[in-house]
C-alpha positions in Angstrom: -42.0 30.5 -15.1 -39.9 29.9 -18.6 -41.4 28.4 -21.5 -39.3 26.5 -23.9 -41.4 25.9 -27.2 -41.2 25.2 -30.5 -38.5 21.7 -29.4 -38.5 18.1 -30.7 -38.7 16.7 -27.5 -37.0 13.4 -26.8 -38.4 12.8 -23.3 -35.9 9.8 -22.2 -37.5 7.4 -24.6 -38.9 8.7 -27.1 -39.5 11.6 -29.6 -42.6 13.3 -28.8 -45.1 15.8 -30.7 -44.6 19.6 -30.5 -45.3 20.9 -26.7 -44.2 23.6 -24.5 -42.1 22.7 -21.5 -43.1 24.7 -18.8 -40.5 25.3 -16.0 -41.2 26.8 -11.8 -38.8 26.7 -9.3 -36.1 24.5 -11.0 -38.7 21.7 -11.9 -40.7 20.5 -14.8 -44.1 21.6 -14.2 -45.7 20.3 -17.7 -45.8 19.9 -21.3 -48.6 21.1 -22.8 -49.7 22.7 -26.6 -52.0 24.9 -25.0 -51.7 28.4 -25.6 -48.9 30.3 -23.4 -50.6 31.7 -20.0 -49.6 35.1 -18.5 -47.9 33.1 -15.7 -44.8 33.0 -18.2 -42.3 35.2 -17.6 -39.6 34.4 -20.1 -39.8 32.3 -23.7 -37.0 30.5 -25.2 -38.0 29.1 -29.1 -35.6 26.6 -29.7 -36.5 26.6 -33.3 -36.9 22.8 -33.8 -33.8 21.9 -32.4 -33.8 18.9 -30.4 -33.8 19.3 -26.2 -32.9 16.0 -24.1 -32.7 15.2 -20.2 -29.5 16.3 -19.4 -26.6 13.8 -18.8 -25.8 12.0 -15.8 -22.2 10.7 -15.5 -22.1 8.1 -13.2 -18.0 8.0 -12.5 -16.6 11.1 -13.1 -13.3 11.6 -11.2 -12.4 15.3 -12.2 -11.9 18.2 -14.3 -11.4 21.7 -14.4 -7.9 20.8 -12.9 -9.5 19.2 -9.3 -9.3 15.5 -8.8 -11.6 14.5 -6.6 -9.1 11.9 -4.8 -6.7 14.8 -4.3 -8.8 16.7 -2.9 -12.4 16.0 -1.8 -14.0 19.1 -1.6 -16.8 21.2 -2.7 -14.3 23.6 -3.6 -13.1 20.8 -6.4 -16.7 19.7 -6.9 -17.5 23.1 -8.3 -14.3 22.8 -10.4 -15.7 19.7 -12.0 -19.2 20.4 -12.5 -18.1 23.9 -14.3 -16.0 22.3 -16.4 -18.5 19.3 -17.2 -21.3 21.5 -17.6 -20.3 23.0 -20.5 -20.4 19.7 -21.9 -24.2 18.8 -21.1 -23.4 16.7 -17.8 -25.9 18.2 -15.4 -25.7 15.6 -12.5 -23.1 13.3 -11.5 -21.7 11.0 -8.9 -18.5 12.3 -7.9 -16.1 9.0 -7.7 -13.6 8.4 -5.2 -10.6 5.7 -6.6 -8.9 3.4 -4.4 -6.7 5.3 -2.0 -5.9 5.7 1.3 -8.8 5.2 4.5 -8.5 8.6 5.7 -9.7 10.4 2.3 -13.4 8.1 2.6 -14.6 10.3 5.6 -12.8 13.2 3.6 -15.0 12.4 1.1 -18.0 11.0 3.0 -18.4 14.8 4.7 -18.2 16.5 1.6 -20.7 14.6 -0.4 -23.3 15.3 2.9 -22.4 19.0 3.4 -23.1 18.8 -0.4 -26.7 17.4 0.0 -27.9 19.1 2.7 -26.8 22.8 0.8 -28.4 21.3 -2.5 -25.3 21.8 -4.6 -26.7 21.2 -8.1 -25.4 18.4 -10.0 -24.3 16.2 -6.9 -26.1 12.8 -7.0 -24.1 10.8 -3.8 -21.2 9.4 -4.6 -19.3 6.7 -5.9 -17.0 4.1 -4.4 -14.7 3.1 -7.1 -12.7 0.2 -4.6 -11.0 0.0 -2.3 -12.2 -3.8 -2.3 -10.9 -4.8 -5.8 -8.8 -7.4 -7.2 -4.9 -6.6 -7.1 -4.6 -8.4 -10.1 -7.1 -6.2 -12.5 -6.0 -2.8 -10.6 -5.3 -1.0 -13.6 -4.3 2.3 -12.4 -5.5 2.3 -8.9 -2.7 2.0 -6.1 -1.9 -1.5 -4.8 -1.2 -0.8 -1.6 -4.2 0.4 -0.6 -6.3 -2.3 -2.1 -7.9 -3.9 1.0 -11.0 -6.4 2.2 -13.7 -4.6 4.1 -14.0 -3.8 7.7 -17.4 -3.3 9.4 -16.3 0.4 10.4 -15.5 1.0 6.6 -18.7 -0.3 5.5 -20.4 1.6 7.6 -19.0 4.9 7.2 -19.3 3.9 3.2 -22.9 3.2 3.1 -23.7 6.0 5.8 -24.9 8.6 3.0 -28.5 9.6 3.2 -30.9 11.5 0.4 -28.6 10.8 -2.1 -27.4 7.4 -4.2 -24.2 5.7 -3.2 -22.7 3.4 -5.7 -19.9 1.3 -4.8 -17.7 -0.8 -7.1 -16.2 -4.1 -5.6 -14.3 -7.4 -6.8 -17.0 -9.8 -5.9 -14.7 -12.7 -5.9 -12.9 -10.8 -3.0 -15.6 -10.3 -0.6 -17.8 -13.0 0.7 -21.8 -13.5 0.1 -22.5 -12.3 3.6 -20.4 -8.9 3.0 -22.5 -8.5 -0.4 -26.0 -9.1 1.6 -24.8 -6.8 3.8 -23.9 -3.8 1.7 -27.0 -4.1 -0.7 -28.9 -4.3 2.7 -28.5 0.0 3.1 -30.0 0.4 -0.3 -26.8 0.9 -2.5 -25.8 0.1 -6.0 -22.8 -2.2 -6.3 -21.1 -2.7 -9.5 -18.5 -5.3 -10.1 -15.1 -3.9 -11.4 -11.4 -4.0 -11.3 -12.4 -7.6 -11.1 -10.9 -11.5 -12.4 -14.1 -13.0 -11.1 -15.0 -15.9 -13.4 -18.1 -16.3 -15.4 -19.5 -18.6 -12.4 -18.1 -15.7 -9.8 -19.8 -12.9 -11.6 -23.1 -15.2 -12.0 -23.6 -15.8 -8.5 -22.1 -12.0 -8.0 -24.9 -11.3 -10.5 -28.0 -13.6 -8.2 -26.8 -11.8 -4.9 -28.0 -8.7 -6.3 -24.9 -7.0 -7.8 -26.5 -4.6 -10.7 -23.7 -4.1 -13.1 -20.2 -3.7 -14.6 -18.3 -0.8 -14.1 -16.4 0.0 -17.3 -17.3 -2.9 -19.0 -14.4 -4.6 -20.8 -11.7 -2.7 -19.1 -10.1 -4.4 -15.9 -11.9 -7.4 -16.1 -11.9 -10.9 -17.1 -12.4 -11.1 -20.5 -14.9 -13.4 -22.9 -12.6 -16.4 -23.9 -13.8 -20.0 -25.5 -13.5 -21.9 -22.3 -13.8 -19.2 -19.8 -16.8 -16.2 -20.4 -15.2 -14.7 -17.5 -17.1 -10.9 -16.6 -17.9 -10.2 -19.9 -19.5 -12.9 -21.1 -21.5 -13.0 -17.8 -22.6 -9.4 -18.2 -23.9 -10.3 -21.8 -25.8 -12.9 -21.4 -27.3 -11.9 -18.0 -30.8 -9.7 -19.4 -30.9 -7.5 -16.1 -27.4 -6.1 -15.6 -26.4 -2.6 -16.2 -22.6 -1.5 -17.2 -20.9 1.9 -17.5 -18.9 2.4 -20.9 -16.1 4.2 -21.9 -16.6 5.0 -25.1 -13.4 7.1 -26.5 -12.1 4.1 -28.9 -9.0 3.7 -26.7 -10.4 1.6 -24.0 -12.3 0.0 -25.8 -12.3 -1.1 -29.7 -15.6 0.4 -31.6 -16.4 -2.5 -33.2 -16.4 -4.5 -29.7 -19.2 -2.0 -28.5 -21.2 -2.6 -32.0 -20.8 -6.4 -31.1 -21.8 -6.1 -27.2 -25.3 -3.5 -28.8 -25.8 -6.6 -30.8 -26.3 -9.0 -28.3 -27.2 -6.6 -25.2 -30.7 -4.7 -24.7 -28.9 -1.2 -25.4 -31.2 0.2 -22.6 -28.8 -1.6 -20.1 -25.5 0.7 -21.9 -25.1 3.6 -19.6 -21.5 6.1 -21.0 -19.7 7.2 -18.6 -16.5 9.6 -18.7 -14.1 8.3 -15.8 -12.4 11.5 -16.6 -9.6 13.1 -14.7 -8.1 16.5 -13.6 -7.5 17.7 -16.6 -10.3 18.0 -18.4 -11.1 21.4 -19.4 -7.9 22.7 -18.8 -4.4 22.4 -20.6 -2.8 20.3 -18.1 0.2 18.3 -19.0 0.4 15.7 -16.3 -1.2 15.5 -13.1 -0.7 12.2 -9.7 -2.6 9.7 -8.7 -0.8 8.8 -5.2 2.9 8.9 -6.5 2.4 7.9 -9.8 2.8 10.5 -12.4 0.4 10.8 -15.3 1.1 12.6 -18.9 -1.8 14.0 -20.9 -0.6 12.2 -24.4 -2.9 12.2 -27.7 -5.9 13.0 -26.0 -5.4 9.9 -23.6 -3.9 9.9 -20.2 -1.3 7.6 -19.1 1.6 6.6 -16.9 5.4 6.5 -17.8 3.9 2.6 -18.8 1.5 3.0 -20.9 -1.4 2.4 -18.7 -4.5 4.3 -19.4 -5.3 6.0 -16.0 -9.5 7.0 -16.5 -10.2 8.6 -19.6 -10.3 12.2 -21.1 -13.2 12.9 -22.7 -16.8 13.8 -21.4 -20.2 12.1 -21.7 -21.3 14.4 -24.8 -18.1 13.3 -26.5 -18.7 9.7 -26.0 -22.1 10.4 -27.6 -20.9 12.1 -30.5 -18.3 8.8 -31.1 -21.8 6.7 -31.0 -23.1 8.4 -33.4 -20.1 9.3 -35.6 -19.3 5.3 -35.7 -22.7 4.9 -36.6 -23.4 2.0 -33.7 -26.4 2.8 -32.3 -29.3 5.4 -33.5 -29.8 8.7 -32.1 -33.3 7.3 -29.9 -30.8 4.7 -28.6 -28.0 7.0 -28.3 -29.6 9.4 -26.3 -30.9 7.4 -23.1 -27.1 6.3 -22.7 -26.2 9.5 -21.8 -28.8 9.7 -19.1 -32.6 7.7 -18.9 -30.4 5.0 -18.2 -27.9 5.9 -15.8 -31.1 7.4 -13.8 -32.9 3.7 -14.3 -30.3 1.9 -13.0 -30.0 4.5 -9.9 -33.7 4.5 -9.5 -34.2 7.8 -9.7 -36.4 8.1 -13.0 -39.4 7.9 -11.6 -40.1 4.6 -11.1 -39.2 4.8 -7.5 -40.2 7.4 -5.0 -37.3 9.7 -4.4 -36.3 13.6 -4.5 -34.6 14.1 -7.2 -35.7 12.0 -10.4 -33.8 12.7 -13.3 -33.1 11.3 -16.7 -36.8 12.1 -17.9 -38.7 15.5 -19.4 -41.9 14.9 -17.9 -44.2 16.8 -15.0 -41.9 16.5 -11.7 -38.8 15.8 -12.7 -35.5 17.9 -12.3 -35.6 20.7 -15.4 -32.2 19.5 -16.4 -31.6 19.6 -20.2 -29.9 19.7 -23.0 -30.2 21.8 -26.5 -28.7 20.1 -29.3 -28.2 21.8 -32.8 -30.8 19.5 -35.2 -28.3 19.5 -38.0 -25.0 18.9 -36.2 -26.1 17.6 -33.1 -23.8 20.5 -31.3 -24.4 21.7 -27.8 -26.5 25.2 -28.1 -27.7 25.1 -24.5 -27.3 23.8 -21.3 -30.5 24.2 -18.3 -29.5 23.0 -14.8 -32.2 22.9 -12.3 -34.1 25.6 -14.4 -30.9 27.9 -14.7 -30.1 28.5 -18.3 -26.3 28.1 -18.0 -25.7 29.0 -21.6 
């Protein structure tokens, strides 16, 4: 067993008073203050530094020079998670852009091969299109925007013991198709989306949980038409993913959004790409050339193709802009990602995450109490650094 003491604890919600975290077999097994028993085999005293859940990026498309797209593999799955790791992101749903049909089973067989060998960090997947609007595509491929077959669906939502979360254009796909998908227990966002504000409202009563990257390929808040924004923020349930790098969107449009929004319902995201971690230069998406330029990735337009920063980063920018407290900053990066999956607890599943209490996954995060900097990383009880 390891013993991690002397922490200020924030447990997903909160701050908590002084305990020991007691961790067996890659799980939490308690917090206590009692006195150490002779079960422990190793102490760590984290000298009042602060320790967190650590963070779940819920579209995270590569690093460590793999793109998943490219190539959907474990090999590129460890690629990612190495290079993401060292940035707190202990879980993830590896995200799969619009593309081609034949990389889906590609993909599909990797993510269950990964599953069943317990790969740490893999959460499912996620289905980032194909079934968007042409007309918000932002970077994703045109050609191979489509409208859902049954055999797609099926192979799509085939995933078991793990979360699937697939992001549509709900104005593109009828009620029925909608029932049907959230029928096999996945989570569909709407993105890459001109829905209207009456669109995404009825999206929003099917049963469609979020936004994916809220305020980027979307239809935007205007004085006649709220469009997917102004749906989002006004509807109290709905989730949405963030990018929060100042590029995609403006800082003082996220400080207006925590305004009017429960900030429980903001979950960051990265949607970073190949990359990361490395000193790439460029890297493809299909045919389409991208250039690593001022920490941003774009095409030989302009368009911003995902993003190049990690969840930790995103955090930081939170803080740094001072637009949300550190109690609210913190369940961004991961109590609320896990919510909105259902995997913190508040359903019955196998791995719940997002929380430090008795049970769940010992995934966390050491952060320096003065500078907030990264001084450790624990995945699944494996101190990583």
């Amino acid at each position: 067993m390891l013993c991690l003491k002397n922490a200020r604890i924030f447990d997903g919600i909160s701050f908590i008073k002084k305990k020991n975290i007691i961790i067996s077999e890659g799980t939490i097994k308690d917090l206590s203050n009692r006195k150490i028993n002779k079960n422990i085999n190793k102490e760590i005293d984290l000298k009042e530094n602060i320790i967190a859940p650590g963070f779940i990026d819920i579209q995270l498309n590569g690093g460590g020079g793999a793109f998943f797209n490219e190539t959907p593999t474990q090999a590129a799955l460890l690629k990612i998670s190495r290079a993401h790791i060292l940035h707190g992101t202990t879980s993830f749903l590896p995200t799969l852009i619009t593309d081609d049909y034949s990389k889906i089973p590609l993909a599909v067989q990797t993510i269950n091969k990964c599953i069943s060998e317990k790969m740490p960090g893999i959460l499912g997947i996620h289905f980032e299109g194909p079934f968007i609007s042409k007309e918000k595509n932002g970077i994703h491929a045109k050609q191979f925007i489509r409208t859902p077959s049954l055999e797609e669906i099926k192979l799509m939502t085939s995933l078991k013991n793990c979360k699937t979360l697939i992001t549509i254009a709900p104005e593109i796909m009828g009620s029925d198709q909608i029932k049907s998908l959230l029928k096999k227990n996945i989570t569909i966002f709407a993105g890459h989306t001109n829905a209207s504000f009456n669109q995404m409202n009825n999206a929003f009563d099917l049963g469609i949980k979020g936004v994916t990257h809220l305020f980027n390929a979307c239809s935007q808040f205007g004085s006649r038409e709220p469009g997917v924004v102004g749906a989002f923020l006004l509807n109290d349930k709905a989730w949405c993913g963030i990018i929060a790098d100042g590029l995609h969107v403006s800082f003082d449009s996220l400080r207006l959004a925590f305004k009017i929004k429960n900030r429980n319902k903001f979950i960051l995201v990265s949607d970073t790409m190949a990359p990361f971690g490395t000193n790439m230069k460029n890297f493809f998406i299909n045919d389409n050339e991208i250039f690593v330029r001022d920490g941003k990735y774009v095409n030989s337009d302009g368009t911003l193709a995902g993003a190049a920063l990690s969840i930790y980063e995103a955090f930081k920018n939170l803080i740094k802009n001072k637009l949300v407290s550190l109690e609210e900053a913190l369940p961004m990066t991961s109590t609320n990602a896990a919510e909105c999956l259902e995997i913190d607890g508040s359903h019955k599943h196998s791995m719940m995450r997002g929380r430090i209490l008795p049970g769940f996954a010992a995934d966390l995060v050491v952060l320096d109490k003065s500078n907030l900097k990264i001084k450790n990383v624990i995945q699944s009880g494996k101190i990583i650094f």
